[in-house]
Structures are given as C-alpha cells and as structure tokens.
N, C-alpha and C positions, 0 to 999 in steps of 0.2 A: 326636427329641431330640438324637441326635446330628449332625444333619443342624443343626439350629440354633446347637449349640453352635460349630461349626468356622464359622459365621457370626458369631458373635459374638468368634470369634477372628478371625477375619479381618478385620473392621474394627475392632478393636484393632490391629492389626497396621500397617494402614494410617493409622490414628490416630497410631501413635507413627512411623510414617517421614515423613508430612507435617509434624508437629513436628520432627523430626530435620532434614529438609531448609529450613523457615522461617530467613530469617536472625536473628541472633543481634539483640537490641538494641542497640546500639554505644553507648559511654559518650560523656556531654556532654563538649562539649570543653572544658578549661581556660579559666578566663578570669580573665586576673592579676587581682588586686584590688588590687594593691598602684596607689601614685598617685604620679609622681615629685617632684608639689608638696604632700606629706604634712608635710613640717616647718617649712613657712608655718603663722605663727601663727593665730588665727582672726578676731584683731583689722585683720590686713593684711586675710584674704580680705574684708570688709565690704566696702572698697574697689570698685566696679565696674573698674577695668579690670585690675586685682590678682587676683580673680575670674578674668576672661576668659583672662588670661594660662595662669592654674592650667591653667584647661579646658581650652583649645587646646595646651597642653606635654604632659597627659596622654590625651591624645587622640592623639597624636604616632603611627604607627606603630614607628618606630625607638626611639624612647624606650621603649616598651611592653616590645621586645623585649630591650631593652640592661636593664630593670628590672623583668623580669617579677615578682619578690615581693619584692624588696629596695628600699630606698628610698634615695637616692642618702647619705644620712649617717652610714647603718649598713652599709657595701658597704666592701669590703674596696680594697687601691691598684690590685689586680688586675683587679676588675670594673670601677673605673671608670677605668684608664687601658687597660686591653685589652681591655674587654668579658668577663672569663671569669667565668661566671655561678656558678659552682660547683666542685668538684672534677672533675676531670677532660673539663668544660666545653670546648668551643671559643672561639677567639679571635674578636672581634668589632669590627677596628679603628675601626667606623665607632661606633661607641660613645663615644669620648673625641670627639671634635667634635659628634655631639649634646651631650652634656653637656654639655661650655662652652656650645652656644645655646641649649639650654633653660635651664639656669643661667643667662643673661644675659637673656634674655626674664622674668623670674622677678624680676629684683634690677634691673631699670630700671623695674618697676611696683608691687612689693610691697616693702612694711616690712621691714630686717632687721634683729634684734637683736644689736645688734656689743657683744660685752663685751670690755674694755680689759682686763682678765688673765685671758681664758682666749679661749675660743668658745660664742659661740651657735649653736643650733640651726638657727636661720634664717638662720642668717649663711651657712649653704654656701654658697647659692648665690648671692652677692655674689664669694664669695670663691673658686669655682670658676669666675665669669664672666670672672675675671681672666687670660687667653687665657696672656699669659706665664709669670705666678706656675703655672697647672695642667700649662702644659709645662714647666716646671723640675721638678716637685713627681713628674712622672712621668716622665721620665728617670734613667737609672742609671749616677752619674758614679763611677769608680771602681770597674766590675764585679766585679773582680777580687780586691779588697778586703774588698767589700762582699756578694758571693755572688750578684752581679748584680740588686741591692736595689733598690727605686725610693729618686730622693732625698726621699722625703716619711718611707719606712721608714729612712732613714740617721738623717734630725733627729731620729724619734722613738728609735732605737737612742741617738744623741747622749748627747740630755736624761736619758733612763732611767739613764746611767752617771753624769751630774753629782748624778743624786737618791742615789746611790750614795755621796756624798762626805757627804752628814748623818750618816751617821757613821763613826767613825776619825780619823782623821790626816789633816790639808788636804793634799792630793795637791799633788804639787811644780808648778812653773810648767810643764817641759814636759809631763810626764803631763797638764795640762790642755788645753795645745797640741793634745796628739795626742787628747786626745778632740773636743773643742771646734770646732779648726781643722780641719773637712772640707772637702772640696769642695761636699758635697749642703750644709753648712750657708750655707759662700759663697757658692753661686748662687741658694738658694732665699732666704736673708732679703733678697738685696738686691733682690727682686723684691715681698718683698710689704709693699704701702703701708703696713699698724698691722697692729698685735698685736690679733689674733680676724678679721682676714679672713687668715690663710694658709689657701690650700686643703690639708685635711684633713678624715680620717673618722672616727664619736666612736671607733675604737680607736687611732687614733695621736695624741689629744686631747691634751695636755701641760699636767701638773698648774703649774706654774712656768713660764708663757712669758715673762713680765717679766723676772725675774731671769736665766734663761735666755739670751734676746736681749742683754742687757746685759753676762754675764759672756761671751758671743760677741766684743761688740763691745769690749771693755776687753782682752782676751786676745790675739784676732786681729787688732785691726784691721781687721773685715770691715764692710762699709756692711751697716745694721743699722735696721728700723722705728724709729723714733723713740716712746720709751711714752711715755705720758699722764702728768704732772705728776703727778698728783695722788694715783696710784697707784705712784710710784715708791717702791720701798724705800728702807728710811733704813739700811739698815747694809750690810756690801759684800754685791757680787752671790752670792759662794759659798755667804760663808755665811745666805743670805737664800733660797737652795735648801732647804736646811734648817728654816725659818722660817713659807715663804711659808701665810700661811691666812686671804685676802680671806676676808669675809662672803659668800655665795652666794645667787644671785638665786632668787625666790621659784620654789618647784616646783623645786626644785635636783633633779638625777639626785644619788643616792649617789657620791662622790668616791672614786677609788683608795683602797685601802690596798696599802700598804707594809708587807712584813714585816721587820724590823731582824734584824738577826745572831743578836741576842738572844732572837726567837722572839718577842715584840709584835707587834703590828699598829699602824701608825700612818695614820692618814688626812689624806691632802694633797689638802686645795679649791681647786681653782685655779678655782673661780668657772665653769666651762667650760657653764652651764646658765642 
C-alpha cells in the first residue's frame, strides 16, 4: 500500500515538472486594424481604382507602422509630422513622407469632400498631399514664442483667441495684429489653395475658417485662400467670428461648444463635417 502510494506520488511529481518545464503559450501577436484609408467615403471606394489605391496604402508596411490604431485625421500634429505614436513614444521621421504619398496616392484617385467653410473628412488627404502646404503646417516658426509649437498648433492657437473676441469689447487694431499677424499664420495660408484643404487634424479643426482667413488678410496684409462667393459673410470679418453658423452637412459630427464668461455654452458650426 505504501509502496504504491509514493508511486502515485511520484508520477504526480513528474506530472507537474513536465508541465512546469512545457513552454508557456505565447500571446497572438497584435495586428493593427486600424486602415489609414478609413475616412474615404464609401461612395469614392465604389470606384475601382479608388478601391485599389485604399488597398495598396493600407497594406503599406511603413504606413501600418506610422498608424498602427490611429487614423491619419484623428492623430495628433505629433504623430503625423514626427511619427510619435503615443506618449512617451519614439520618433519616427520616416512617417511624415509616407503620409504625403499615401495621402497623394489616395486624392489623385478617390472622391474628396472639400467643404468651403470648414473641412471635410475626406478631404485629408487631398490636403495632406499638398507636399508644401504639410511642411509649412509642420514646421515650428517662432519656437521660442510659441513653446516650440508646430505652425498648424499656432493657426489653431490663432483662431481659438479671435473666437475669444464674441464677447467683450472689439479688441483694438493692434491687439489684433498681435494675435492675427503670425508667422505660422503667414506661411501657412499662403500655401494653402481654399479653405477645407489646409492640412489639419479634426482637433485643430477651426469652427470660422472664412471669417478667420479673411479678418487674416484685411488686418495683415498676408496672401490669404481666396473664399467661395457665395459663402462670404455679409457683415465684417470680427464680428462675423461671432456670428458664423453655416447649415452643416448631412451626418454632421457635433460642433464645438464654447463656454462664454458668463458660464453658457454656445455651439459654433463651422460646417467642418
């Protein structure tokens, strides 16, 4: 009896070190799912070579890596002008030149929808293929100033202060100057052809780019997109900051609010969907 028992220990024993010694399962590996032609409409991908374009961009290795779960129009100016995927991320310079040619591969085959007072979705990447307009927008004119800002984070810094002037006292002509008249704003609008292709991502989206670009070019003197007739405001640029609240295309994302001094919420459409 006892003679069997320390047998039946004993291959318990070796039971559990053969299990102890088996290797471990190793987890599947990750496999982004993210697609960096995700905010093509679905009416472009019908399209065949709109289609092919998508496929072959997300199929890209480098692309894959520079986008592993972010999609290039919810990515921060960090990811896509230096590749940093995250906090505390490494830099990835080879990142900002994929972009522009998948971007440009992307907007010489597939539909984009360019909205004249704001941005469309699909417009990125129209308006990231635009090689000069993305090295403007990621450049940091004025480091020192500006906390070593890209100029795409300057314009939006900009505009956030002119939305500022809705209410109060119309701020004096130079106080406009000095916000107005950047650098990041003078190199970057004179680069980009209309209003809704500046490359940007939906967080530095700007609720007023019409009025915006306009009170730019009325103030500074900077060469400045040329806007759409037809959407031109009818009263001045300032106080049209205040005002601006095109109709919004169908499936519109929910627009900024604005909180006023006064503790309201105010919601400004700038159409940007």
């Amino acid at each position: 009896m006892n003679r069997r028992l320390l047998t039946l220990l004993a291959l318990a024993l070796v039971a559990i070190s053969c299990a102890s010694a088996a290797p471990m399962p190793q987890d599947e590996p990750i496999v982004p799912t993210n697609s960096f032609s995700k905010s093509l409409s679905e009416e472009a991908l019908k399209d065949p070579a709109c289609a092919e374009a998508a496929k072959q961009v997300d199929a890209d290795p480098v692309i894959k890596r520079c986008y592993p779960d972010t999609i290039l129009f919810f990515s921060t100016p960090d990811h896509v002008c230096r590749g940093v995927t995250g906090p505390g991320a490494p830099e990835q310079p080879e990142c900002f030149e994929a972009t522009v040619n998948a971007a440009d591969k992307l907007a010489k085959v597939c539909k984009q929808d360019v909205q004249p007072r704001g941005f469309g979705q699909s417009a990125v990447y129209k308006a990231w293929s635009n090689r000069q307009a993305a090295t403007v927008a990621c450049s940091r004119p004025e480091p020192d100033t500006h906390h070593n800002s890209t100029a795409l984070e300057q314009v939006y810094q900009s505009h956030m202060e002119t939305m500022n002037w809705a209410w109060g006292d119309k701020p004096s002509l130079e106080e406009q100057k000095k916000v107005l008249c950047t650098e990041a704003n003078k190199q970057y609008w004179a680069v980009v052809p209309q209003i809704g292709l500046q490359p940007t991502v939906y967080y530095m989206v700007l609720a007023a780019p019409v009025e915006f670009v306009k009170s730019i070019g009325e103030v500074c003197g900077f060469k400045v997109p040329t806007t759409e007739p037809a959407v031109a405001p009818t009263t001045t640029p300032l106080s049209a900051l205040a005002n601006a609240n095109p109709t919004p295309a169908p499936g519109a994302f929910e627009p900024p609010v604005v909180v006023s001094a006064a503790g309201t919420e105010d919601h400004f459409n700038g159409g940007f969907f």
